[in-house]
Backbone bond lengths (Angstrom), bond angles and torsions (degrees), N, CA, C in turn:
res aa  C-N    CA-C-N  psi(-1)  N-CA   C-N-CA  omega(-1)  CA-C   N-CA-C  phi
1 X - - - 1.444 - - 1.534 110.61 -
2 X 1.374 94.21 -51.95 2.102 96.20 167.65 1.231 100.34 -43.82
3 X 0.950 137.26 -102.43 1.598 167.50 -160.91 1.624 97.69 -35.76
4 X 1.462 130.89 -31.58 1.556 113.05 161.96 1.785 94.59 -85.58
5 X 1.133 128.13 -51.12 1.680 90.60 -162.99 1.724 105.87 -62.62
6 X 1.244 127.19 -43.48 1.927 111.15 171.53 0.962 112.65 -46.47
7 X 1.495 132.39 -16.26 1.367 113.13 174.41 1.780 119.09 -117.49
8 X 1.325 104.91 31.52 1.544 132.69 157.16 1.045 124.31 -111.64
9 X 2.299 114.03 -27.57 1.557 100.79 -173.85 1.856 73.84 -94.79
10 X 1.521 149.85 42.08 1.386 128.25 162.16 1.320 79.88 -97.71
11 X 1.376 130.96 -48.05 1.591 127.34 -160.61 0.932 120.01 -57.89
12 X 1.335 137.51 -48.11 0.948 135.92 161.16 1.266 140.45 -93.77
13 X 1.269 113.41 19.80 1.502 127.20 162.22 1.994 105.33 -96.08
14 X 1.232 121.66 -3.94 1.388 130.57 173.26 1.212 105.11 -101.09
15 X 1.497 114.37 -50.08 2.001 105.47 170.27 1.584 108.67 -67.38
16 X 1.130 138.61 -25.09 1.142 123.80 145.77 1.068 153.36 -7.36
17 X 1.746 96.73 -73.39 1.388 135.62 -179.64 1.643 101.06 -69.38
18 X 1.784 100.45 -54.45 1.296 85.57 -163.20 2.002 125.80 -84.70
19 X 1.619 86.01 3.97 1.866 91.91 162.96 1.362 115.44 -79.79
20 X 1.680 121.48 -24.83 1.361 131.68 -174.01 1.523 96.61 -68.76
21 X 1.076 105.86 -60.43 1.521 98.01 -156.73 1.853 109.46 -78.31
22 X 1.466 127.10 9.94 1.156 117.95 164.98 2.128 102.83 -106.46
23 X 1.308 95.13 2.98 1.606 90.52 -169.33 1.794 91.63 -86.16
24 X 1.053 118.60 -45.25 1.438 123.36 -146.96 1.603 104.02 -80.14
25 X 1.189 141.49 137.60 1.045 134.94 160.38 1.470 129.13 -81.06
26 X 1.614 105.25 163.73 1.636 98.95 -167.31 1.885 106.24 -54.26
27 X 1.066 104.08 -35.66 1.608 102.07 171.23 1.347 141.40 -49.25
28 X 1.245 99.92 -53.82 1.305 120.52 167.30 1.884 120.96 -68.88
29 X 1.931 106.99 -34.25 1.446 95.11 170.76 1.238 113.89 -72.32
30 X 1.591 138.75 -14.54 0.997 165.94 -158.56 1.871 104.09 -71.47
31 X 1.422 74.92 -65.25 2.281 95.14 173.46 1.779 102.03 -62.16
32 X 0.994 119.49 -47.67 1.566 116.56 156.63 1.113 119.67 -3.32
33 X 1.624 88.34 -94.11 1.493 125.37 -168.84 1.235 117.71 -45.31
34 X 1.863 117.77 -46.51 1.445 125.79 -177.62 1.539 100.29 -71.61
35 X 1.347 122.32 -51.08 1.781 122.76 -166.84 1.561 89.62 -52.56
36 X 1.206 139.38 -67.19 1.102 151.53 -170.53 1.438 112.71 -21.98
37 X 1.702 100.84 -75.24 1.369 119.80 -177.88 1.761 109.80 -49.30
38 X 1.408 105.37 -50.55 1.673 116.45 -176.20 1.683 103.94 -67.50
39 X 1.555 115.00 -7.35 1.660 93.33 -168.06 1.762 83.03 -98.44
40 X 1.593 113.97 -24.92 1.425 97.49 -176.85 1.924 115.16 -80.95
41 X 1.046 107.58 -10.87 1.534 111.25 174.43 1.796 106.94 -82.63
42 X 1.476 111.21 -18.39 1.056 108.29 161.98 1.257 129.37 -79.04
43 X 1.297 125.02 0.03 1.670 134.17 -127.48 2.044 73.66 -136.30
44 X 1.494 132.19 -52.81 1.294 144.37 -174.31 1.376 89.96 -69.95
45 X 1.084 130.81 -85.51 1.582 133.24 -170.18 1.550 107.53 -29.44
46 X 1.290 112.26 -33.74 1.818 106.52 -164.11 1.156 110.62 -76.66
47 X 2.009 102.22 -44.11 1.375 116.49 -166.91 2.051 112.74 -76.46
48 X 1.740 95.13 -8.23 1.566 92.41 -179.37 1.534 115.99 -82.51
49 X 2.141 102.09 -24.53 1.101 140.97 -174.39 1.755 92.40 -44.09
50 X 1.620 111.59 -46.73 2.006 109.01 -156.96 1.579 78.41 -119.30
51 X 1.111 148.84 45.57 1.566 133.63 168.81 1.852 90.99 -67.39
52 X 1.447 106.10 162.58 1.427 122.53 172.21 1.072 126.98 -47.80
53 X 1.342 125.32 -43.47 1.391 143.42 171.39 1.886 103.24 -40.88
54 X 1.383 96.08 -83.31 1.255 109.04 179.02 1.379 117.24 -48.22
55 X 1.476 123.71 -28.76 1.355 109.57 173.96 1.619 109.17 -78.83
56 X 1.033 112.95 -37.84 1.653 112.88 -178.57 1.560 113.68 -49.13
57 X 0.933 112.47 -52.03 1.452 134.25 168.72 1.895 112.89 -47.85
58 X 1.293 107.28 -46.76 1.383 100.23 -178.61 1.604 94.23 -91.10
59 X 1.312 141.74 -32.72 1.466 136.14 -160.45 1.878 87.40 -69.34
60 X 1.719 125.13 -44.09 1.090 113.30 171.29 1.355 144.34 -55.62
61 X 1.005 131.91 -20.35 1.400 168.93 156.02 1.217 99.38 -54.19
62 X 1.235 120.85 -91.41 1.693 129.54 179.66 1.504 88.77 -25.49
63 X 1.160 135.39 -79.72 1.104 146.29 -170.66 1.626 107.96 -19.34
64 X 1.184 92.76 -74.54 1.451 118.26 -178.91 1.596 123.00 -38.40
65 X 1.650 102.78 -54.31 1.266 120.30 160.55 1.351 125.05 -64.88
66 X 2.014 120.41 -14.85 1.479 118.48 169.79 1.272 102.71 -65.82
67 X 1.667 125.55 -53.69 1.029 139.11 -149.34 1.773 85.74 -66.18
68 X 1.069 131.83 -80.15 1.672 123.61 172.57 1.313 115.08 19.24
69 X 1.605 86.70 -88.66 1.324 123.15 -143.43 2.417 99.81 -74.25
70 X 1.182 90.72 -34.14 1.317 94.33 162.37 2.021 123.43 -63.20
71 X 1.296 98.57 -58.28 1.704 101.32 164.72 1.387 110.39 -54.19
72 X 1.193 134.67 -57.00 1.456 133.83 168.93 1.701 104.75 -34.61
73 X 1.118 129.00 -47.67 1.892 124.01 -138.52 2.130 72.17 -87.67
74 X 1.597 104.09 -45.90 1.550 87.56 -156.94 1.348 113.83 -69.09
75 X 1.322 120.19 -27.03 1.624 129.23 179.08 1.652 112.95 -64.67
76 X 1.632 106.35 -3.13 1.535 103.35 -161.03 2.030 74.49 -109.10
């Protein structure tokens, strides 16, 4: 029973494919390709956006600024 539906979702994940790729024009796979590329350069940019570095750096700070903001409250 496994082994016929994997070999119905292969079937039709290839008739799929192969209606997609005669429906679409070179233009349009084209607009694809670029949205694609820009959603994954968006997808790199975000994840470089919180890399470790940068969080250590801001979790220190925060830090920095508790310690402040605490000497400030007791001096007042």
């Amino acid at each position: 029973m496994q082994l016929l539906g994997l070999i119905l979702l292969i079937a039709s994940s290839w008739y799929i494919w192969k209606l997609s790729t005669n429906f679409f024009d070179d233009e349009t796979k084209e607009g694809f390709s670029n949205d694609f590329k820009l959603l994954k350069n968006k997808i790199n940019e975000t994840t470089n956006n919180f890399s470790m570095d940068k969080l250590e750096t801001l979790w220190k700070k925060y830090k920095e600024e508790e310690k402040g903001d605490k000497s400030l409250t007791k001096k007042e």
